[in-house]
C-alpha positions as CSV (number, residue, x, y, z in Angstrom):
1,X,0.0,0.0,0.0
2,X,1.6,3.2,-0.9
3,X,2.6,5.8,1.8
4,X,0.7,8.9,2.6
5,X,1.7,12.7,1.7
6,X,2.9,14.6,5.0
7,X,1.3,18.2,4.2
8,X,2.0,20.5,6.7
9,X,0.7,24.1,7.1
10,X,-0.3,26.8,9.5
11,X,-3.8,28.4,9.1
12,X,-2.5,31.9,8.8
13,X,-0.7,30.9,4.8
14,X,-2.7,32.2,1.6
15,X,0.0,29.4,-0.1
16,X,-1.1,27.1,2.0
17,X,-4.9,27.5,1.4
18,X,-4.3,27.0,-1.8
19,X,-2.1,23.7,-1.1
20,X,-5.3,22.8,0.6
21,X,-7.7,23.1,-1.9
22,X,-5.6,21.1,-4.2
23,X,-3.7,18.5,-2.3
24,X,-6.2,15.7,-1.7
25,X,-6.9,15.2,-5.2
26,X,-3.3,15.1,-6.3
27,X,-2.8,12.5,-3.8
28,X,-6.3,10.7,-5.2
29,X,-4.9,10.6,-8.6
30,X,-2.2,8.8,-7.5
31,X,-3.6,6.2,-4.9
32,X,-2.6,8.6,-1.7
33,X,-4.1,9.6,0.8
34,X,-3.0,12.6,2.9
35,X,-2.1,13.0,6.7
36,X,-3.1,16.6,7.7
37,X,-0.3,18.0,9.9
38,X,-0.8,21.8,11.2
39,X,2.2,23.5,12.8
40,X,2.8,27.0,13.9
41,X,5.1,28.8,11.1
42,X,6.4,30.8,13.2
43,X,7.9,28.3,15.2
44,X,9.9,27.4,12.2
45,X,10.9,30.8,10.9
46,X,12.6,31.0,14.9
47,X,14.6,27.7,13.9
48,X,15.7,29.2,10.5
49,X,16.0,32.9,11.2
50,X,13.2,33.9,8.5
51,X,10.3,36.5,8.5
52,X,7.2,36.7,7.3
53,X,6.6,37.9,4.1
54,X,4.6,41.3,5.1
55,X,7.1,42.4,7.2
56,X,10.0,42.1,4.6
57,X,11.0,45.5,3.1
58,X,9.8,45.2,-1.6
59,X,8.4,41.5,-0.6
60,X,5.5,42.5,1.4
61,X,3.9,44.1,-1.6
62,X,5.1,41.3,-4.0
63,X,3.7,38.4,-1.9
64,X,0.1,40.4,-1.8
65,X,0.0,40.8,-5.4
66,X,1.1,37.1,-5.9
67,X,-1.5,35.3,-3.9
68,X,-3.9,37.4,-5.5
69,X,-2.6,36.2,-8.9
70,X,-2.2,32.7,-7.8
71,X,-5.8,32.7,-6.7
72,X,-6.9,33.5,-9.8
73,X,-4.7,31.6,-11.7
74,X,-5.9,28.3,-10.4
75,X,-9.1,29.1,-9.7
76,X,-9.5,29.4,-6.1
77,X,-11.6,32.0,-4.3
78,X,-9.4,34.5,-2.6
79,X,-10.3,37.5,-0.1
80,X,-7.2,38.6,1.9
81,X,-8.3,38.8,5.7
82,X,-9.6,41.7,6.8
83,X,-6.7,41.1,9.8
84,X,-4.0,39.3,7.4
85,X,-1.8,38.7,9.3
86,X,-2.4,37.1,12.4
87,X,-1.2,34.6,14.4
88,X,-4.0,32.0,14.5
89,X,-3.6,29.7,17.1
90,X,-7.1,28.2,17.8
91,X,-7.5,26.5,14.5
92,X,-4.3,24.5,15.0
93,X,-5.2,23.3,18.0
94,X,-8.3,22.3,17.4
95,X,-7.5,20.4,14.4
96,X,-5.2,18.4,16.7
97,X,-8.0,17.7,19.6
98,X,-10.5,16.9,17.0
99,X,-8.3,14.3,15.4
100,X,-7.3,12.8,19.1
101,X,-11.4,12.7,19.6
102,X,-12.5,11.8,16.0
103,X,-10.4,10.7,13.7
104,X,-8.0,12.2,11.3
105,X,-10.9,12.5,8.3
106,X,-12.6,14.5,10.7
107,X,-9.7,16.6,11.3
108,X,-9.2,17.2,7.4
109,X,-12.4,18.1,7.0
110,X,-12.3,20.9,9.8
111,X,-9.0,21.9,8.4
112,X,-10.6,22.4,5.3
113,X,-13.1,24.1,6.3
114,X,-11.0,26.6,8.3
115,X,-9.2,27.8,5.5
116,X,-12.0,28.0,3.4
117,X,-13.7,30.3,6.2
118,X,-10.8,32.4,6.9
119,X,-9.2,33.2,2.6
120,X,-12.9,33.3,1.1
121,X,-15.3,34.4,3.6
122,X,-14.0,36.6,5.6
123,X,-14.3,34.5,9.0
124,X,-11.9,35.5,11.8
125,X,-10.7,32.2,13.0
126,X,-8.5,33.6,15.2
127,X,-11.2,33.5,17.3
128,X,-12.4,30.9,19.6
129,X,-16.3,31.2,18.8
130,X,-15.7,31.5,15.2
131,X,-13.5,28.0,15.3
132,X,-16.2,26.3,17.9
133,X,-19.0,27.0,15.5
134,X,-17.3,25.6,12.4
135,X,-16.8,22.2,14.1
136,X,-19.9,22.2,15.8
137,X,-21.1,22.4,12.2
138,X,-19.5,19.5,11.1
139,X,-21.0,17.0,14.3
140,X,-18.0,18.0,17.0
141,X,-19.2,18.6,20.8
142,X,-18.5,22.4,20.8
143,X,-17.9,22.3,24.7
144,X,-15.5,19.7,25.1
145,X,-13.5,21.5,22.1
146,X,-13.5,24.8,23.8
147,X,-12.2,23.5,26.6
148,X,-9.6,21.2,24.6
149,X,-8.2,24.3,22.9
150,X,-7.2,25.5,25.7
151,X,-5.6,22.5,27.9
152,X,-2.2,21.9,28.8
153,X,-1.9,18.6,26.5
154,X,-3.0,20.4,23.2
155,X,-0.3,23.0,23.9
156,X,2.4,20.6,24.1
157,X,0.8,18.8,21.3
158,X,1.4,21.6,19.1
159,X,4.6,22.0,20.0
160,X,6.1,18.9,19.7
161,X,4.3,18.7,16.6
162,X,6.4,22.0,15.2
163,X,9.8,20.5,17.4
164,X,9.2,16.5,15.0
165,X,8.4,18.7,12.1
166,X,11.5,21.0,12.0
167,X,13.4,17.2,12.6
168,X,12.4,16.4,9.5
169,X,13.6,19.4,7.4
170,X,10.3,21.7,7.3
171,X,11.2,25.2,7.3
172,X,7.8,27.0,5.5
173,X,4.8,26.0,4.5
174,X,3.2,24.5,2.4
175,X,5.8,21.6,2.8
176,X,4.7,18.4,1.7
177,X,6.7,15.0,2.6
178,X,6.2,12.1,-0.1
179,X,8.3,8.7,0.6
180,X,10.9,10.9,1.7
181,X,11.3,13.6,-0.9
182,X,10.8,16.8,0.2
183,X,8.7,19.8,-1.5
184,X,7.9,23.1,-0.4
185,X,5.4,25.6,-2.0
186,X,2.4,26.0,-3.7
187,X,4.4,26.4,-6.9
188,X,6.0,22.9,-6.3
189,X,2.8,20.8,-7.0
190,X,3.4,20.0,-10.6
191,X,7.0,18.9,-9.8
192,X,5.5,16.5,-6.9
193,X,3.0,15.6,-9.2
194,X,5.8,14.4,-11.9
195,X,7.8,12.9,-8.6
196,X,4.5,10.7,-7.6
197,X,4.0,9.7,-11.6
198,X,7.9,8.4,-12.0
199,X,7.4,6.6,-8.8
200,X,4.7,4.7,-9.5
201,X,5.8,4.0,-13.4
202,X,9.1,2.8,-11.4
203,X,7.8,0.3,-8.9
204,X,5.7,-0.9,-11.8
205,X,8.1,-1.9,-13.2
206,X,10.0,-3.4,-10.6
C-alpha cells in the first residue's frame, strides 16, 4: 500500500490555502491519501532565522500581489483577511484535539473548512467562537472542544508537533513530505505531481 503525503501548514498561509484546496486530489490521482499536519510557522521561521513575508521591506507588496494572482490563476476564491496577518492559534489546536477525539478525516475536513472560512469568507478564525461553530457544524461537541483548545496537553501537542516537524527538514509551509522527498510551496505541486507519476511508473516496473 503506498505511503501517505505529510502536508504540513499553518492556518494563517494564503500558499497554504491554496495547497489545501488542491492536495487531496493530487494525492487521489495517484492512490494517496494525505495526513493533515498543522504547525505553527512561526515556530519554524525561529529555527531558521526567516520572516514573514509582510514584514520584509519590496516583498511584502510582492507576496500580496502574488496570492492574488495565484488565486486567480488556479481558480481558487481569494479575499485577503480583513486582519492578514495574524497569528492563528485556535485552528491548529483544534484540528489536533479533534483528530485525538474523532479521527484524522474528521480533522481534514475541519481543516478544510478553516481555510475556506478564513481566505474566502472573511471569518476570523483567530477567534475561539468562530473556530467552535465551524466544528460544531460538522458533528464535534462544541464544549469539550473549547475546553480542549485551551488544555495543557493540546499545547504541548502543538509544540512537539512543530519540534518532530522541523526534525524532518520543514522550514515553510506548504511543505509536503512524499516517501521521503521533500517539496515546499504551492508552486511545487506540478513537480511533486511528476515525482508521484515516475514513482509509480518505477515500482511498476520493478
Amino acid at each position: 500500500m503506498s505511503t501517505p503525503i505529510d502536508f504540513y501548514f499553518d492556518f494563517g498561509s494564503p500558499y497554504a490555502y491554496f495547497a489545501a484546496a488542491r492536495i487531496d486530489a493530487l494525492a487521489a490521482r495517484h492512490g494517496r491519501t494525505v495526513r493533515w499536519r498543522p504547525v505553527l510557522i512561526l515556530a519554524l521561521f525561529k529555527a531558521t532565522g526567516a520572516l514573514p513575508a509582510p514584514m520584509v521591506p519590496l516583498r511584502g507588496p510582492y507576496a500580496e500581489r502574488d496570492t492574488a494572482r495565484t488565486a486567480q490563476l488556479n481558480g481558487i476564491v481569494y479575499r485577503q483577511p480583513a486582519n492578514f496577518p495574524q497569528l492563528l492559534l485556535a485552528p491548529p489546536r483544534a484540528t489536533l484535539w479533534i483528530e485525538n477525539e474523532y479521527g484524522a478525516d474528521k480533522a481534514a475536513t475541519f481543516a478544510r473548512r478553516c481555510f475556506e472560512a478564513y481566505f474566502s469568507e472573511g471569518i476570523d478564525i483567530g477567534q475561539d467562537d468562530a473556530v467552535v461553530q465551524l466544528a460544531e457544524a460538522l458533528g464535534v461537541d462544541g464544549a469539550r472542544l473549547r475546553e480542549g483548545l485551551h488544555s495543557a496537553a493540546i499545547k504541548e501537542q502543538l509544540k512537539t508537533a512543530g519540534e518532530e516537524a522541523i526534525a524532518r527538514g520543514v522550514f515553510g509551509v506548504p511543505f509536503m513530505i512524499v516517501d521521503g522527498e521533500p517539496f515546499w510551496g504551492f508552486d511545487r505541486f506540478d513537480q511533486m505531481e511528476q515525482w508521484l507519476t515516475q514513482a509509480a511508473d518505477t515500482k511498476a516496473a520493478a
